[in-house]
C-alpha positions as CSV (number, residue, x, y, z in Angstrom):
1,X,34.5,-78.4,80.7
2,X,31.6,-79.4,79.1
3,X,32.1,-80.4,75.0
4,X,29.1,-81.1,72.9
5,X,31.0,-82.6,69.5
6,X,29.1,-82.4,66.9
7,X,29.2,-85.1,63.4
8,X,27.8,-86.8,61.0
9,X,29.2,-89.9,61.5
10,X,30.7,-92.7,64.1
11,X,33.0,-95.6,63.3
12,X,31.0,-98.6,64.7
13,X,27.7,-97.1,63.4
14,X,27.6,-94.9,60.5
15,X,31.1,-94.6,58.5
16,X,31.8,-92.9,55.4
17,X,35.3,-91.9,55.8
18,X,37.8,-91.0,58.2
19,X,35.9,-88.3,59.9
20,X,33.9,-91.5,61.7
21,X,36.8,-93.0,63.6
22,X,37.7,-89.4,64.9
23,X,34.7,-89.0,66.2
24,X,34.9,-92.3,67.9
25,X,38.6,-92.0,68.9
26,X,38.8,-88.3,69.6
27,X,36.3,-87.4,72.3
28,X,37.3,-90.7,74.1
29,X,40.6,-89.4,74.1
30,X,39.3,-85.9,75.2
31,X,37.4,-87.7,78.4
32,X,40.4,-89.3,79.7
33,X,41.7,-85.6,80.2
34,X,38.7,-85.2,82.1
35,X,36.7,-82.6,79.2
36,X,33.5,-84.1,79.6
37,X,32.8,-84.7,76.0
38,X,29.6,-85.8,74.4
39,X,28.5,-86.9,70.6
40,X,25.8,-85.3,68.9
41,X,25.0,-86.7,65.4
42,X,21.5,-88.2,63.4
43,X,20.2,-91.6,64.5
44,X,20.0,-93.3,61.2
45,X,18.2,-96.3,62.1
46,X,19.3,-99.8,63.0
47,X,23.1,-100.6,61.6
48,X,25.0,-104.0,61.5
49,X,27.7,-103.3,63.8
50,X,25.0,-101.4,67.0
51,X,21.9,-100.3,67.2
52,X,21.8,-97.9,69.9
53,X,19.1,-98.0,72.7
54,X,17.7,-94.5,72.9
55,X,16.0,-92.8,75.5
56,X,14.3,-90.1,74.3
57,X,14.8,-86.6,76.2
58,X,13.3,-83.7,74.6
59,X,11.1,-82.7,71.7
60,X,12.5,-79.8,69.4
61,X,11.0,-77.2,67.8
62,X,11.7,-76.7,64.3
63,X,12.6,-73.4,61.9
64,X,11.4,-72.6,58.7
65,X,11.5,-75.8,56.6
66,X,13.5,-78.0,59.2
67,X,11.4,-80.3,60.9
68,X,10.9,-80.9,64.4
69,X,12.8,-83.7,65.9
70,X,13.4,-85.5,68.8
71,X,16.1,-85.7,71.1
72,X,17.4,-89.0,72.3
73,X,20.4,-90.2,74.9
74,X,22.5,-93.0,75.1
75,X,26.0,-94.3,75.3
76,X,27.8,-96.0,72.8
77,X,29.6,-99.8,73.0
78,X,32.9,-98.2,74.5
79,X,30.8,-95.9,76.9
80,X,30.9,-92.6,75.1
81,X,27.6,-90.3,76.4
82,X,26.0,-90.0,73.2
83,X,23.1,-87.6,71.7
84,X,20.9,-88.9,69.0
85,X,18.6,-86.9,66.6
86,X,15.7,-88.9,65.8
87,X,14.2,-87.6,62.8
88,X,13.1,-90.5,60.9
89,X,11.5,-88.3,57.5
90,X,15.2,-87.1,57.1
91,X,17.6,-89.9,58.3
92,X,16.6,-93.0,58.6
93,X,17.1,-94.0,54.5
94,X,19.5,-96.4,52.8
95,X,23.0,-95.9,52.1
96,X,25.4,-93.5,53.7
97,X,24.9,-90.5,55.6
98,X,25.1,-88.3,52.6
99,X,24.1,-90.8,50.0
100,X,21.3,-93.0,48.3
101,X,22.0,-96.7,47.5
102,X,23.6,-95.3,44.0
103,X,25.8,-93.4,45.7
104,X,24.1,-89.9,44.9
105,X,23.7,-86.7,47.3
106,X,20.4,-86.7,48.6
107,X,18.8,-83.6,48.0
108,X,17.3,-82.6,50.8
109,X,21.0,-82.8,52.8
110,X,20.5,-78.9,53.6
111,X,17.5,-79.6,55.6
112,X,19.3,-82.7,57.0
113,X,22.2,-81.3,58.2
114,X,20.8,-78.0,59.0
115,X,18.4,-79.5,61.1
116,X,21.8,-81.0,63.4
117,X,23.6,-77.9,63.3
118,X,20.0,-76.4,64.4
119,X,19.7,-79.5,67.4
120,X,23.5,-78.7,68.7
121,X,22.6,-75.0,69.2
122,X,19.3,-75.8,70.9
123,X,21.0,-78.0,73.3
124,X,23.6,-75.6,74.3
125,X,20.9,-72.7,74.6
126,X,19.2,-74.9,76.9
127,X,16.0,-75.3,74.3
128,X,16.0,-79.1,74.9
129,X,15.9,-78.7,79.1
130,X,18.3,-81.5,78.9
131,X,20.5,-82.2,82.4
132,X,23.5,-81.7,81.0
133,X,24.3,-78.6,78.8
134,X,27.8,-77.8,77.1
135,X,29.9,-75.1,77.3
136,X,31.1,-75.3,73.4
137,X,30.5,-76.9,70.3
138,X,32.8,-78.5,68.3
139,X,31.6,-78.9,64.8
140,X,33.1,-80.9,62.2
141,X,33.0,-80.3,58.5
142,X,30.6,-79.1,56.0
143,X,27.4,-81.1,57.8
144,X,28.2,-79.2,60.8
145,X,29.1,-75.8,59.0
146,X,25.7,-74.4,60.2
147,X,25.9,-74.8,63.8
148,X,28.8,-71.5,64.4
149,X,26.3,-69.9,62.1
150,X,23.1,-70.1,63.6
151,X,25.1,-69.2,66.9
152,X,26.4,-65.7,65.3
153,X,22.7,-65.3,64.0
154,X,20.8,-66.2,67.1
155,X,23.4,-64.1,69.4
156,X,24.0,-66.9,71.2
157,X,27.1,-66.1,73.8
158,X,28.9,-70.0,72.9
159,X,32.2,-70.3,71.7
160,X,32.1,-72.8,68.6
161,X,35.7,-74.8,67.2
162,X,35.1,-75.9,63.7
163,X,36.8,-78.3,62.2
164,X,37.9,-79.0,58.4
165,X,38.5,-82.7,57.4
166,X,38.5,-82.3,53.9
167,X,38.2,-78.7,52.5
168,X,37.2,-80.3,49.0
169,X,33.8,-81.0,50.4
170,X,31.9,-77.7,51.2
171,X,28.3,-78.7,51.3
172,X,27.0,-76.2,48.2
173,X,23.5,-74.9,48.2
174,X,21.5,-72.2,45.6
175,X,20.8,-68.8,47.4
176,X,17.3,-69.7,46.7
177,X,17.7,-72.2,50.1
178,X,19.0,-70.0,52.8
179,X,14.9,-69.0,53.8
180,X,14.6,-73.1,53.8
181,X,17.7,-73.5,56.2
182,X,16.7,-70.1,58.0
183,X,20.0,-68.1,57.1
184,X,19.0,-64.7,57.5
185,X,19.6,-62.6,54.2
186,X,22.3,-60.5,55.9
187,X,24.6,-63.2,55.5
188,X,24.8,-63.6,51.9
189,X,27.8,-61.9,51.2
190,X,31.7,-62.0,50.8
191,X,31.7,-62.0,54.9
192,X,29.4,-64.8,55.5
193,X,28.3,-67.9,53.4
194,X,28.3,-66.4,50.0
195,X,30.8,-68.3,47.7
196,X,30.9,-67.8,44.0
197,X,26.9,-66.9,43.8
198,X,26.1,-70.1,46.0
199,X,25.8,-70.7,49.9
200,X,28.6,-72.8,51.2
201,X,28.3,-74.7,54.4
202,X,31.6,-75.1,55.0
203,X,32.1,-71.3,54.5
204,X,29.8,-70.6,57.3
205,X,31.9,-73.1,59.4
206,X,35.1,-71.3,58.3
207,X,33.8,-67.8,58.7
208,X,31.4,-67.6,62.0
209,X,33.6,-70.2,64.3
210,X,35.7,-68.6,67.0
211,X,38.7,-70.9,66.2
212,X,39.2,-73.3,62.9
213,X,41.4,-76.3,62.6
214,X,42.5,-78.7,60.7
215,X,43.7,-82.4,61.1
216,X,47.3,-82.0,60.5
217,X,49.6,-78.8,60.5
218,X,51.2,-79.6,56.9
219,X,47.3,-79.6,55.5
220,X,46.9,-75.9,57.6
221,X,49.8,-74.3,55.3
222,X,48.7,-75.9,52.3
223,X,45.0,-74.7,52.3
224,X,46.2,-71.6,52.4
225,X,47.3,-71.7,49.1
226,X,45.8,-71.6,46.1
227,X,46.2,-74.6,44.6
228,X,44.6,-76.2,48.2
229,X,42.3,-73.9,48.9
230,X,39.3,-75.1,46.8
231,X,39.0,-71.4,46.8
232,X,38.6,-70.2,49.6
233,X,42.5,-69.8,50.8
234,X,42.2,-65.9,50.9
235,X,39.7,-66.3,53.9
236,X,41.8,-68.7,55.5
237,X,44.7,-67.4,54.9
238,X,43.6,-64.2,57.0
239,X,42.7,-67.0,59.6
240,X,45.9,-68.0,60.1
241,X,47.1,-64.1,60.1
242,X,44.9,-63.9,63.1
243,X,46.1,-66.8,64.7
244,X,43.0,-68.4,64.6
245,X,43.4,-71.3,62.0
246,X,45.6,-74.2,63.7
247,X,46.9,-77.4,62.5
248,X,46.6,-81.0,64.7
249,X,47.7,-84.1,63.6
250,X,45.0,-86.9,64.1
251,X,46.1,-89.7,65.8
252,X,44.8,-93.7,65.4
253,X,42.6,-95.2,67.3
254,X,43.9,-98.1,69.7
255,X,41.8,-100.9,68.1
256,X,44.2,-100.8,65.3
257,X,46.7,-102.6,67.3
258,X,48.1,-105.7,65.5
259,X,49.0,-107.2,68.8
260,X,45.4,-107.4,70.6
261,X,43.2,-106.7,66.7
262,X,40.7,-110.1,67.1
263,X,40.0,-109.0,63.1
264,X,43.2,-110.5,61.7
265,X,43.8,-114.2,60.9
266,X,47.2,-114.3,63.3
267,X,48.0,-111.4,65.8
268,X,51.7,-109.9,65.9
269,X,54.4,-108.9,67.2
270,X,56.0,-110.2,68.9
271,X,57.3,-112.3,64.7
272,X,56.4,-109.4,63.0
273,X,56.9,-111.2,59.7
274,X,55.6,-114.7,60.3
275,X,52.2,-112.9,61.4
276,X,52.0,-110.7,58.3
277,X,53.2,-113.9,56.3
278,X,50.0,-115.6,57.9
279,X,47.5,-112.6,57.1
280,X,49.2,-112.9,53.6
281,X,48.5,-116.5,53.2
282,X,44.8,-116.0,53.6
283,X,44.6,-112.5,51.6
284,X,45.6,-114.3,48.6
285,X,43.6,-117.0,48.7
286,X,40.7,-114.7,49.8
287,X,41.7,-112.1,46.1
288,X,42.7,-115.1,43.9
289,X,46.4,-114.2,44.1
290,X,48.9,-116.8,43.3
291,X,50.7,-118.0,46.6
292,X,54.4,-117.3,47.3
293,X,56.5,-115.2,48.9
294,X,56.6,-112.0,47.1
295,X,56.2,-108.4,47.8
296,X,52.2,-107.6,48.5
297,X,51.4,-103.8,47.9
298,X,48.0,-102.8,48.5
299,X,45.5,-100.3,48.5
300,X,42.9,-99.6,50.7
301,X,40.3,-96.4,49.9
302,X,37.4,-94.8,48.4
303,X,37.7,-94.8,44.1
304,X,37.6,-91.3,43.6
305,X,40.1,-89.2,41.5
306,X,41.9,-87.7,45.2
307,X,43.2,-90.4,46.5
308,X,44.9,-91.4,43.0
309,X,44.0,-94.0,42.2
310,X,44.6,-93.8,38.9
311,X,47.8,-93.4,39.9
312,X,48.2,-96.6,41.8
313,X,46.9,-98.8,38.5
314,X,49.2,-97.4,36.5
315,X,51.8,-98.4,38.2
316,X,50.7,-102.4,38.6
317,X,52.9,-103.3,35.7
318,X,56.2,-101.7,37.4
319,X,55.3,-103.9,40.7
320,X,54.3,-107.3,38.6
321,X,57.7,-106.3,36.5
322,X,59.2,-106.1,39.9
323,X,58.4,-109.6,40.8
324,X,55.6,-108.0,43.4
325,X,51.6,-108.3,43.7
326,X,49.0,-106.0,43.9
327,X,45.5,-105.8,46.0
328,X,42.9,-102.6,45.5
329,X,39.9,-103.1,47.9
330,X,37.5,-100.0,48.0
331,X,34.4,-98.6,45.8
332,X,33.4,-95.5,44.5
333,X,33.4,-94.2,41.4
334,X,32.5,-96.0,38.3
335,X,34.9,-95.0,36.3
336,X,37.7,-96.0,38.5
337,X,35.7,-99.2,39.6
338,X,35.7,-100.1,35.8
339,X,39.9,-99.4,35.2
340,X,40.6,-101.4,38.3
341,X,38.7,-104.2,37.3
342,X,40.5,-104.3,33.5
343,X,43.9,-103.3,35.1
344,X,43.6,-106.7,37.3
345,X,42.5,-108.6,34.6
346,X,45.4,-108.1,32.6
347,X,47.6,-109.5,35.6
348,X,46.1,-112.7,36.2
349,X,47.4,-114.3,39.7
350,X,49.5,-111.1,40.3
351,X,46.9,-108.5,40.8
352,X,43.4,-108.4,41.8
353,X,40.6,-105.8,43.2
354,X,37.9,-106.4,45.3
355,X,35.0,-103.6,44.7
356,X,33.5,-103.3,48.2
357,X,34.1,-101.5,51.9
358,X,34.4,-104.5,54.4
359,X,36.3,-103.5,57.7
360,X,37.2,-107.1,58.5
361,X,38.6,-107.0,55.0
362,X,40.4,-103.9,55.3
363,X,42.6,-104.6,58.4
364,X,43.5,-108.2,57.4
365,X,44.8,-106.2,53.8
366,X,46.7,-104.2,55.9
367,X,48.2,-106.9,58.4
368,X,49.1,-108.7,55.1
369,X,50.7,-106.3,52.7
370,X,54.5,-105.2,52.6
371,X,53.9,-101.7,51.1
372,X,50.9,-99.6,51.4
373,X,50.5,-97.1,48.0
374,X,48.4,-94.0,49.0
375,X,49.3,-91.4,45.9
376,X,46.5,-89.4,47.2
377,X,46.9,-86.0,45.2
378,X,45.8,-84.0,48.5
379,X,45.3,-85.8,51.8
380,X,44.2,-83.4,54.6
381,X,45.5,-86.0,57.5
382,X,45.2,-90.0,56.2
383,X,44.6,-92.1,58.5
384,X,45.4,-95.2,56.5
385,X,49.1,-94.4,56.3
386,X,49.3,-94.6,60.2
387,X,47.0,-97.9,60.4
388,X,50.2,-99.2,57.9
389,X,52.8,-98.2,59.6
390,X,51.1,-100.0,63.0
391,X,51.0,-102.8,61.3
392,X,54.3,-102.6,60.1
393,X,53.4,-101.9,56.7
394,X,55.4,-99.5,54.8
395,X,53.4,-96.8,53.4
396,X,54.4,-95.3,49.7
397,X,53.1,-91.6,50.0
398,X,52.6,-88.5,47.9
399,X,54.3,-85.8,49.6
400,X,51.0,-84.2,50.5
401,X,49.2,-82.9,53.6
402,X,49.5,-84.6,56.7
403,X,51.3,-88.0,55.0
404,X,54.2,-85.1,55.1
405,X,53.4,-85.4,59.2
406,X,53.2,-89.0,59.8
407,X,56.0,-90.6,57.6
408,X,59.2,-90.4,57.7
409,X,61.0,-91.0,54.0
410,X,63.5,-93.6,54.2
411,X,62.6,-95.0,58.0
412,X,59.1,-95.0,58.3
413,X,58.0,-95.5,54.6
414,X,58.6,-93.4,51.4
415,X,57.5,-90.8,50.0
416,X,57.3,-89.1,46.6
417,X,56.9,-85.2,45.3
418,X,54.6,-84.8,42.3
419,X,51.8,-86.8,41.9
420,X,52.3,-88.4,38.7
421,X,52.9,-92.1,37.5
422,X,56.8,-91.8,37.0
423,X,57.1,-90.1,40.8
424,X,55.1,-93.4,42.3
425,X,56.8,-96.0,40.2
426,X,60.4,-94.6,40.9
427,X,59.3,-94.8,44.6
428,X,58.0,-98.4,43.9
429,X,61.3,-99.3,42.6
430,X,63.1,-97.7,45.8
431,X,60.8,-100.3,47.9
432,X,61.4,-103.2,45.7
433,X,65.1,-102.7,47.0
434,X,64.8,-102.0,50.1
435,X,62.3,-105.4,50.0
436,X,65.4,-107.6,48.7
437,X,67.6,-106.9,52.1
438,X,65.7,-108.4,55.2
439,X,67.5,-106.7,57.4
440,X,67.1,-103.2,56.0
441,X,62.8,-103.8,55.4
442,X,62.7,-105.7,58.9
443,X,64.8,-102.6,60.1
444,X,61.6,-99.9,58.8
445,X,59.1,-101.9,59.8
446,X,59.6,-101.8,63.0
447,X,60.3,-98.1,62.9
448,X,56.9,-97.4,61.5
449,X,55.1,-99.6,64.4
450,X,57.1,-97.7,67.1
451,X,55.8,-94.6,66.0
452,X,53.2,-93.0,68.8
453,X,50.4,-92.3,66.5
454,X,47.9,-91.8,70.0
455,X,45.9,-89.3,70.5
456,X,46.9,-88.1,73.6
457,X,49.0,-85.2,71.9
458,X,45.8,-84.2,69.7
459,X,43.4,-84.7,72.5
460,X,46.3,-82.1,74.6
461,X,46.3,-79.3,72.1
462,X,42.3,-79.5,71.4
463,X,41.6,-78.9,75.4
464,X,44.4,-76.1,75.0
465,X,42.7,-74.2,71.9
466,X,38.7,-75.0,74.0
467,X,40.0,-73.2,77.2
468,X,41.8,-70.0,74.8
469,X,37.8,-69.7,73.5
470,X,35.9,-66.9,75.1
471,X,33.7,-67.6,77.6
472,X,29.8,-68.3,77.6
């Protein structure tokens, strides 16, 4: 089986969120199960971590406003067989994938992504005379909504999974575009891309793909409801009527291993808690935390109003009460960027934020802390709860999506219905006890890090759902 997946992003090369170490984690997984999968996603120029050497392969014609492009191979650092779309008018900018510098949309991200949803069609129509040609797509997200569309529109005979990683983003575009992205007229309706008077990417993803997950089966029921849905639960409710909308938990990738990580300041097990007491050590000198031996909750994530943050710094002055610290590394929104700051300033020694997304940063903050807080108000899969609990931090959890999935209330970490203040500080409190008993918090953690968060079982069910997908 041949597998062209299809993103917008790569851990290693071009991260945004948690869609990028799927993509680097999933199809590797896929591979050792002998699907012969293959990336497809925008060269963005040079990046830090690799800069790919590309060997161009075709040339591509282009459709209505989408520009031609062309077509490049090459493998990434683990060996993953890798398509690159070298466009440099539309990609090859500042800042991430979807964003400027200041962290806004650019405004030409139909044409962008249109123009891979476009590429991953040409290559599976054979367009691009490449060697290899697939026998599906799998598309991922609103970026890749396009490409089950353009399949429909073209009559191609190519079955076409899409993906939904986070249903909140559903790449919006005015009517007046769809001759720009060449989406006929036709499709404009309640059965296609129309949503509320605009065109939704993610719509067309939902709508024109022979089979739709999602990345965890709690997340699946959810979106089907109202309050989930973002509005468009009616549609996928009648997805999963038709047994054609299907839940997968992600799995982690196996670089987040605390035994073999080269990342953290002391590797571990097999002392679970001396290495996490050494990780600790140089976290707090590293935030400007006062040293000691005291309970270290963190947070690790984007500062946007999902993931609760809010939430979490309103509860600082229960874990300071508590005799506990606190640690908030991410960056995002202002707003939040500006309460974290004042929230840590008013806990000298006992709380602190960094604003900034360092990976280094991120995994020694994990290896370090006790408790993990993720009060994310809706959280499609998480992956950070799973990097916790294999590091044998304890995650503290909203009830919500697929944290439901991957923790276990009481063993693995805790979780909390409601997301409001009082739910996350009473859970707090339940961890602060749990903290005083070494047995009892020696006991979880090493619960949580036996927990087989591979993706093996994902990689298993995907191949399943690809060979239930008609035939080219």
């Amino acid at each position: 089986m041949n597998l062209l997946f299809v993103t917008p992003e790569l851990a290693g090369y071009a991260k945004a969120g948690g869609l990028a170490d799927v993509s680097a984690a999933l199809p590797r997984a896929l591979r050792d199960r002998g699907v012969d999968a293959r990336i497809l996603m925008p060269f963005y120029g040079a990046r830090p971590d690799w800069r790919p050497a590309l060997d161009v392969v075709a040339r591509l014609d282009g459709m209505a406003e989408i520009p031609p492009c062309e077509l490049a191979v090459t493998e990434t650092p683990e060996g993953l067989p890798a398509f690159f779309i070298v466009c440099p008018g539309l990609y090859e900018r500042p800042g991430t994938p979807y964003t400027d510098l200041s962290r806004q949309d650019w405004p030409d991200n139909d044409i962008r992504f249109a123009r891979l949803a476009l590429t991953a069609v040409q290559i599976i129509t054979g367009e691009a005379n490449t060697a290899w040609r697939p026998d599906l797509i799998h598309a991922n997200d609103w970026p890749c909504g396009l490409c089950s569309g353009y399949l429909k529109w073209r009559q191609v005979p190519a079955p076409c999974l899409f993906t939904v990683h986070n249903l909140a983003y559903q790449g919006l575009v005015d009517v007046s575009r769809m001759p720009a992205v060449g989406i006929p007229p036709s499709a404009f309706s309640m059965h296609g891309v129309e949503f509320y008077g605009r065109v939704s990417f993610v719509k067309a993803g939902l709508y024109y793909a022979d089979h739709v997950t999602t990345v965890s089966p709690n997340y699946a029921r959810e979106i089907t409801t109202e309050e989930f849905g973002s509005g468009l639960h009616g549609l996928l409710r009648a997805l999963t009527e038709s047994g054609r909308l299907t839940g997968i938990l992600n799995g982690a990738g196996e670089d987040w291993t605390p035994q073999t990580d080269p990342r953290l300041i002391r590797n571990y097990p097999p002392r679970v808690r001396q290495g996490k007491q050494r990780n600790a050590v140089w976290l707090r000198e590293t935030a400007g935390l006062e040293n000691g031996n005291r309970p270290l909750f963190v947070m690790v994530s984007r500062l946007v109003h999902q993931k609760g943050v809010d939430l979490a710094l309103a509860a600082v002055e229960t874990i300071v009460a508590g005799g506990g610290q606190f640690f908030l590394l991410g960056e995002g929104e202002p707003g939040l960027e500006s309460l974290a700051r004042a929230t840590a300033a008013q806990f000298p020694g006992s709380a602190a934020v960094m604003i900034a997304f360092d990976e280094t940063l991120s995994r020694r903050t994990i290896a370090a802390s006790d408790f993990y807080l993720m009060p994310s108000r809706f959280e499609p899969c998480g992956l950070n709860q799973m990097y916790a609990e294999r590091y044998g931090s304890l995650p503290i959890a909203h009830a919500t999506g697929g944290l439901v999935d991957s923790i276990r209330d009481g063993e693995t970490g805790f979780l909390f219905s409601g997301a409001t203040p009082g739910a996350l500080r009473a859970a707090i409190v339940r961890a602060l006890k749990v903290y005083v008993r070494p047995g009892r918090i020696t006991g979880m953690s090493k619960a949580a890090m036996g927990q087989d968060f591979s993706w093996a079982p994902a990689a298993a069910r995907y191949e399943q759902i690809y060979k239930s997908l008609p035939a080219r």
